[in-house]
C-alpha positions in Angstrom: 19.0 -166.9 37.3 21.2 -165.1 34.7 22.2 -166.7 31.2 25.5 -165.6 30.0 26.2 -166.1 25.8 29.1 -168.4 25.0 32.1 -167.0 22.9 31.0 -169.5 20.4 27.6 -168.0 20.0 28.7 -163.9 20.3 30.9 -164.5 17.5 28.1 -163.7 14.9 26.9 -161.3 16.8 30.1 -158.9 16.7 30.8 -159.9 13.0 27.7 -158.4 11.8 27.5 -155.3 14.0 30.1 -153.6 11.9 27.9 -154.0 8.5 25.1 -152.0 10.1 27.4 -149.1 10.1 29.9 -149.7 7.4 29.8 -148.9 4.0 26.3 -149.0 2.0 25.3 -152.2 -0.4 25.7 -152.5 -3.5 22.1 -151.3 -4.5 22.2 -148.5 -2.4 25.7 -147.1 -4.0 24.2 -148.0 -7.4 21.1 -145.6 -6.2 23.5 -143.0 -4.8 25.6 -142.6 -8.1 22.2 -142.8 -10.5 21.2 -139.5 -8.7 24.0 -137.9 -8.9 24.4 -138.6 -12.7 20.9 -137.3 -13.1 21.5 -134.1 -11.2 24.9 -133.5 -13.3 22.8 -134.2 -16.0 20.1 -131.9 -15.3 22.1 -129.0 -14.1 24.8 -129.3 -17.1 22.9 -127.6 -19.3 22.7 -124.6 -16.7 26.6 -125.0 -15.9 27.3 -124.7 -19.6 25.2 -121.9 -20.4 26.8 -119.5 -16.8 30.3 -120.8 -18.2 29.7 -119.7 -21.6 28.3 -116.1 -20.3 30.9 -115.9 -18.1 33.7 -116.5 -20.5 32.1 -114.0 -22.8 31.7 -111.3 -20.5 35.5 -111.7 -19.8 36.5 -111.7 -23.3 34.2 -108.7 -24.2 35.3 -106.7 -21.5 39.3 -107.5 -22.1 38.8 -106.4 -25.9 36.8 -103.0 -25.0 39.2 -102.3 -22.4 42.2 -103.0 -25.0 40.1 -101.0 -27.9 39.3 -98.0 -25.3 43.0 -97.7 -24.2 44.6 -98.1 -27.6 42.5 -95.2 -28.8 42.9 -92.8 -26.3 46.2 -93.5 -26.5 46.5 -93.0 -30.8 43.9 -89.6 -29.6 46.8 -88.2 -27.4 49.7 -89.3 -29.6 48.0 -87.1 -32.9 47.4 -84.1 -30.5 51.2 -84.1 -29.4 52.4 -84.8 -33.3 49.5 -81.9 -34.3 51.5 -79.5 -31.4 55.0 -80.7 -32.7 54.3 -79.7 -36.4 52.4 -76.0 -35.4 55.6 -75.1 -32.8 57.6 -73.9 -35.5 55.3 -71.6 -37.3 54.3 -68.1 -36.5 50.7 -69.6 -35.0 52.9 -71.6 -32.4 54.1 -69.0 -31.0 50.9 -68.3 -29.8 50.0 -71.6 -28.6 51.7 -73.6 -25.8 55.1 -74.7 -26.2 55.5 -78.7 -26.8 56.3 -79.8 -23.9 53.5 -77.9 -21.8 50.9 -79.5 -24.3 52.7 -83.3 -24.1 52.2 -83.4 -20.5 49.1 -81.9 -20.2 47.4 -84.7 -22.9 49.7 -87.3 -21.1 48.0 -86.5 -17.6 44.3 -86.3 -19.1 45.2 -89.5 -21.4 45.9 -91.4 -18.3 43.2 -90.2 -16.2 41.1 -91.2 -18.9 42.6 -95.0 -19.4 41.8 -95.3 -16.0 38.8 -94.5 -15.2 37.5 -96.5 -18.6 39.8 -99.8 -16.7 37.9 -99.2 -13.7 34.4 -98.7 -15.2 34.8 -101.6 -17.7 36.6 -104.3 -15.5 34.6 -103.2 -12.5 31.0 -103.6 -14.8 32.2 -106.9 -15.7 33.0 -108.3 -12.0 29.0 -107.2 -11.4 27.9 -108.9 -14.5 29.5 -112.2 -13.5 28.5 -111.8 -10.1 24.9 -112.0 -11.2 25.4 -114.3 -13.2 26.6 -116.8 -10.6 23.1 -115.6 -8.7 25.2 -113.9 -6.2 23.3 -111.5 -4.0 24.9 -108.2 -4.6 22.9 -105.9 -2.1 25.6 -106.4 0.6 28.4 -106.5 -1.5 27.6 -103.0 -3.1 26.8 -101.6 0.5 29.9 -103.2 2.4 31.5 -101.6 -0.7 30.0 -98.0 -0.1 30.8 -98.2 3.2 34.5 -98.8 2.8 33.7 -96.4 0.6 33.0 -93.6 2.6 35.6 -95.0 5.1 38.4 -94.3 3.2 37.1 -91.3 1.0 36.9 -89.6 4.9 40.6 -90.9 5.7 42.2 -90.2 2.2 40.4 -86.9 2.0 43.6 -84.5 1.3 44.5 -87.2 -1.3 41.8 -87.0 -3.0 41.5 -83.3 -2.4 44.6 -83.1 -4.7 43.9 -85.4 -7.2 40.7 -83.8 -8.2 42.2 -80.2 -7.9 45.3 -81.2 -10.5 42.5 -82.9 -12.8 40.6 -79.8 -13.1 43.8 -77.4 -13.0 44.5 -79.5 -16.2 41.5 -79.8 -17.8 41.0 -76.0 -17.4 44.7 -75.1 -18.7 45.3 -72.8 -15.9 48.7 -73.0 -16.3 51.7 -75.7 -17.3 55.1 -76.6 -18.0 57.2 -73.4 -18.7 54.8 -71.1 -17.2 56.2 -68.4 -14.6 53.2 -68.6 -12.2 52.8 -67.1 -8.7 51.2 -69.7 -6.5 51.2 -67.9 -2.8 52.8 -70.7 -1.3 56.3 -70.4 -4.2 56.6 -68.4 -7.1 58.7 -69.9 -9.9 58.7 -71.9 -13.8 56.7 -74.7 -13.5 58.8 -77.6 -14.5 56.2 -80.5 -13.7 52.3 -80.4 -13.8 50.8 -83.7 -11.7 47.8 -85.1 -10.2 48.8 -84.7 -7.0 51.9 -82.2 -6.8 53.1 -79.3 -9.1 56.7 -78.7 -9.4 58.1 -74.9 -9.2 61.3 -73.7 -10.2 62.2 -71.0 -7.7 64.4 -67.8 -8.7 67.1 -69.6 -6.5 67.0 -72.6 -8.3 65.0 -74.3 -5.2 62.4 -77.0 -6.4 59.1 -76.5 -4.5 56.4 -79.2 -4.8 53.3 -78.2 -4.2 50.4 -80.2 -3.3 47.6 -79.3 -5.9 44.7 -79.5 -3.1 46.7 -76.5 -1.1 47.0 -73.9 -4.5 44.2 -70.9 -3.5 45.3 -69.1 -6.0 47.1 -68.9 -9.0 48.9 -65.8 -11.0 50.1 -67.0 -14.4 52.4 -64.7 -15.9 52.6 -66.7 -19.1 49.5 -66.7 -20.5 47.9 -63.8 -22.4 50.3 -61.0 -23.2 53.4 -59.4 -21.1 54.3 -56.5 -20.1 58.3 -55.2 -20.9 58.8 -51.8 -19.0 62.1 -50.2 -19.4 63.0 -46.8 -17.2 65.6 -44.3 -19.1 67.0 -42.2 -16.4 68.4 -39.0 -18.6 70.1 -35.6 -17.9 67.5 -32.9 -16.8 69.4 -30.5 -19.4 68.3 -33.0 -22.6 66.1 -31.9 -24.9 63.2 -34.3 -24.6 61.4 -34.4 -27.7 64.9 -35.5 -29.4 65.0 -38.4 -26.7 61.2 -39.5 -27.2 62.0 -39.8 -31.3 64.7 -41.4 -30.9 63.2 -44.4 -28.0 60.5 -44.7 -30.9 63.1 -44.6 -33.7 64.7 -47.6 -32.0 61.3 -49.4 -30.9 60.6 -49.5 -34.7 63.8 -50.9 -35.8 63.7 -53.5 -32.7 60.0 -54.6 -33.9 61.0 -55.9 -37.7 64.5 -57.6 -36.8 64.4 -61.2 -36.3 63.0 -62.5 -33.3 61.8 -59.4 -31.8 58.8 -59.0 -34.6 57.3 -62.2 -32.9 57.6 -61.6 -29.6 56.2 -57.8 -29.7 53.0 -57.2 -30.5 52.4 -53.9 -30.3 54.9 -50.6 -30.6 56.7 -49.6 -28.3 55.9 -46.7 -26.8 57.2 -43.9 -24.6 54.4 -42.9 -21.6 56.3 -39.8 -20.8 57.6 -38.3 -17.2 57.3 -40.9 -14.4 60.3 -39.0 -12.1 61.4 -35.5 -12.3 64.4 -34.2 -10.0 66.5 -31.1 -10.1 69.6 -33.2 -12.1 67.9 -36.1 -13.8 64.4 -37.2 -15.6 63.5 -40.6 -16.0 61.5 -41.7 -19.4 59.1 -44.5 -18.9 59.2 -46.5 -22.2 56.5 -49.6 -22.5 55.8 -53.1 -24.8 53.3 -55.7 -25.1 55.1 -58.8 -25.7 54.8 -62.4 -26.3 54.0 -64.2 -22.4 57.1 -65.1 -21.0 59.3 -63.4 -23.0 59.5 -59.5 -21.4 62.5 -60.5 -19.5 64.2 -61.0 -23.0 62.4 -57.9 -24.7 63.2 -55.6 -22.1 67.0 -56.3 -22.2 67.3 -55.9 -25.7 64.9 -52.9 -25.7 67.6 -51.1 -23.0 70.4 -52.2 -25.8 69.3 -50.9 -28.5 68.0 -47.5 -26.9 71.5 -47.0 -25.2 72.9 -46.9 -28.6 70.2 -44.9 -30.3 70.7 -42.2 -27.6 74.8 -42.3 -27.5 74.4 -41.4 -31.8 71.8 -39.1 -31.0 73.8 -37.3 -28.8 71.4 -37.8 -26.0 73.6 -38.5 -22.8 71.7 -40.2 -19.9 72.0 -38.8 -16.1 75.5 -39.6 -14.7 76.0 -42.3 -11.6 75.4 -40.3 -8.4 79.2 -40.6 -6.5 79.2 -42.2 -3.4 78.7 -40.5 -0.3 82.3 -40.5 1.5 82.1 -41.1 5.3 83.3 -39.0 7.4 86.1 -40.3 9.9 85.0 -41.5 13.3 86.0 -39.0 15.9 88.2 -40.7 19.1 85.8 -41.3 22.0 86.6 -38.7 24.9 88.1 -40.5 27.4 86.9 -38.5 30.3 83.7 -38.5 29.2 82.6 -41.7 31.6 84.5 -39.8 34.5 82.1 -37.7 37.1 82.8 -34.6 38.2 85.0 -34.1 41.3 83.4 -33.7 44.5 84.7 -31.1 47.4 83.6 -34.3 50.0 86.2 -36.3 48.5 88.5 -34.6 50.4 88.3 -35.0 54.4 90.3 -32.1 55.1 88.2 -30.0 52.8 85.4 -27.3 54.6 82.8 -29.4 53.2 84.1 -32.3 54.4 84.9 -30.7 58.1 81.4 -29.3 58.4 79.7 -32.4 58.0 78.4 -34.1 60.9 79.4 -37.7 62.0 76.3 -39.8 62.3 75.8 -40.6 66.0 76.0 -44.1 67.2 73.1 -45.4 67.8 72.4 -46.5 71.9 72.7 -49.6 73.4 69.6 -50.9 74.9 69.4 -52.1 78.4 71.1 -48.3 79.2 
C-alpha cells in the first residue's frame, strides 16, 4: 500500500528546500565579515609596511637613475667644452680635432647612461620582487636561459657592439681619421657601436660592421710622412740643388701654417734614381698626421721656384713616342700556292691514276 503527500502538505516541503542552499543567516554573514575585518586588520600592518618599501625603492631608484644620468651627462658636456677651448691653440693641434672627441665622449656617455638605467632599474625590479616574497630562483634562471638563447642568436650583434665599445674606449681611431680598414680605406666620417662609416677616395660611403674590422691602419695618428721626388737634369750640379731644397725647406718651416704642421726639417735623402738624362732627388718631412697631402704640395711649390731662381732646371718631359703607320695587310697573303693538279690537262694531272670502281658483289 503506497501513501502519496497531498499538494497541501508538499507545499512546506519545497518552500524550505531552497533555504538550505541559499544564502547564509544572518549570524553566519555577521561571522564571515568579523573575520575578514580581523585578517585586514592583522595583515594591514604588513600591507603598509611592503607598500611603503616598495614605494621607496621606486623613488630611490628613479632619483639615482636621474642623479647618475645628469652627471655623466654634465662629465661629457665639460670634456667637449675642455676640447673646444684647447682646438685653437698650438697644443690642439696635437690633440684630436672637435668633432672626433665630441663623438667619441657622446658614444661612451651613452654606453654609460645605459648600462647605469639597466643596472639600477633592473636592481630595483629584484628588490620589489622580494619584497612581495616572490620566489626569484626561476625567474633569474628562465631569465638566463633566454639569456643564452638570444646571446647565441644575436651573436654578430653583439659581436659588433662590444668591438665599437672597445675601438672607442681604446681611441684607435675617429672622425677625420684616414684609416685603412682591409675591407675600405677612406676618412672616417662616423664612429658607432655597431657600424663605422668610411669616406672612400671616390666619394663612396662604406659602412662597416665593427665586429668584421681585423685590422686597422690609422694614418692619422702619430706623425706623417710628406715625400716629394725632384726629377732634375743629369747635367745639374747637385750640391747647388740640395742647398737650395734645404734653403726652401727652412723658409717653408717658419711661414704660417707650415711651422705647425712640420715637425722636423726637411731634408733631402739624396739619389733614389739615376739614368743617363735625368736624376731624381728624394726630399722628406715629418708632418702633423693628416696633413702630408697638404705639406707635400706646398713643399713641390715652393722648391719649383727655389730651383727656377737658382738656375736649377729640372729634367724635361720625355716626348711621346710617335706610332708608326699601320702597313696595308697583303692581300694575297691568305691565298695558297697554285697547284700543277689544278689543271686536268697538266702532266701531273694526266699521270695520275683514276681510282678504280669498286666491284659489285654477287659477280
Amino acid at each position: 500500500m503506497f501513501w502519496s503527500a497531498s499538494p497541501v502538505a508538499t507545499a512546506p516541503l519545497r518552500a524550505a528546500a531552497p533555504d538550505s542552499t541559499g544564502p547564509t543567516s544572518l549570524d553566519e554573514a555577521t561571522q564571515k565579515a568579523t573575520n575578514a575585518a580581523g585578517w585586514v586588520q592583522e595583515n594591514w600592518g604588513t600591507w603598509l609596511t611592503s607598500g611603503l618599501q616598495i614605494l621607496l625603492i621606486i623613488v630611490i631608484a628613479v632619483v639615482l637613475r636621474h642623479v647618475i644620468r645628469r652627471t655623466i651627462t654634465k662629465f661629457i658636456e665639460r670634456m667637449n667644452r675642455t676640447a673646444a677651448a684647447a682646438q685653437g691653440t698650438a697644443l690642439g693641434g696635437l690633440l684630436a680635432n672637435a668633432e672626433r672627441r665630441r663623438q667619441r665622449s657622446e658614444a661612451i656617455g651613452s654606453v654609460l647612461r645605459s648600462v647605469a638605467s639597466f643596472v639600477i632599474m633592473g636592481t630595483a625590479a629584484l628588490t620589489v620582487l622580494s619584497v612581495l616574497q616572490i620566489n626569484l630562483a626561476p625567474l633569474l634562471a628562465s631569465a638566463g636561459v633566454a639569456g643564452v638563447a638570444i646571446g647565441f642568436g644575436a651573436r654578430n650583434l653583439v659581436t659588433d657592439f662590444l668591438s665599437g665599445v672597445f675601438m672607442i674606449l681604446e681611441d684607435q681611431y675617429g672622425v677625420g681619421d684616414e684609416i685603412d680598414a682591409g675591407v675600405a680605406t677612406g676618412t672616417v666620417i662616423e664612429v658607432g657601436l655597431r657600424v663605422t662609416k668610411l669616406r672612400g677616395p671616390n666619394g663612396a660611403i662604406w659602412y662597416i660592421r665593427n665586429g668584421e674590422v681585423k685590422r686597422i691602419g690609422n694614418l692619422s695618428q702619430g706623425w706623417s710622412t710628406a715625400s716629394v721626388d725632384v726629377v732634375l737634369a743629369a747635367d745639374q750640379d747637385l750640391e747647388r740643388a740640395r742647398d737650395t731644397i734645404t734653403a726652401a725647406g727652412e723658409e717653408m718651416s717658419k711661414a704660417e701654417p707650415w711651422n705647425e704642421r712640420l715637425w722636423e726639417p726637411v731634408e733631402v735623402l739624396g739619389l733614389s734614381e739615376v739614368h743617363l738624362d735625368q736624376v731624381t732627388l728624394s726630399v722628406s718631412a715629418k708632418t702633423m698626421p693628416g696633413k702630408a697631402l697638404g705639406v707635400e704640395r706646398e713643399l713641390r711649390w715652393r722648391i719649383k721656384r727655389a730651383l727656377d731662381a737658382a738656375g736649377v732646371h729640372l729634367a724635361p718631359r720625355p716626348a711621346p713616342e710617335e706610332e708608326e703607320p699601320a702597313t696595308p695587310a697583303d692581300p694575297t697573303a691568305a691565298m695558297g700556292a697554285p697547284s700543277a693538279l689544278n689543271n686536268p690537262t697538266s702532266a701531273q694531272s694526266l699521270a695520275t691514276d683514276p681510282i678504280a670502281a669498286p666491284p659489285k658483289l654477287g659477280k
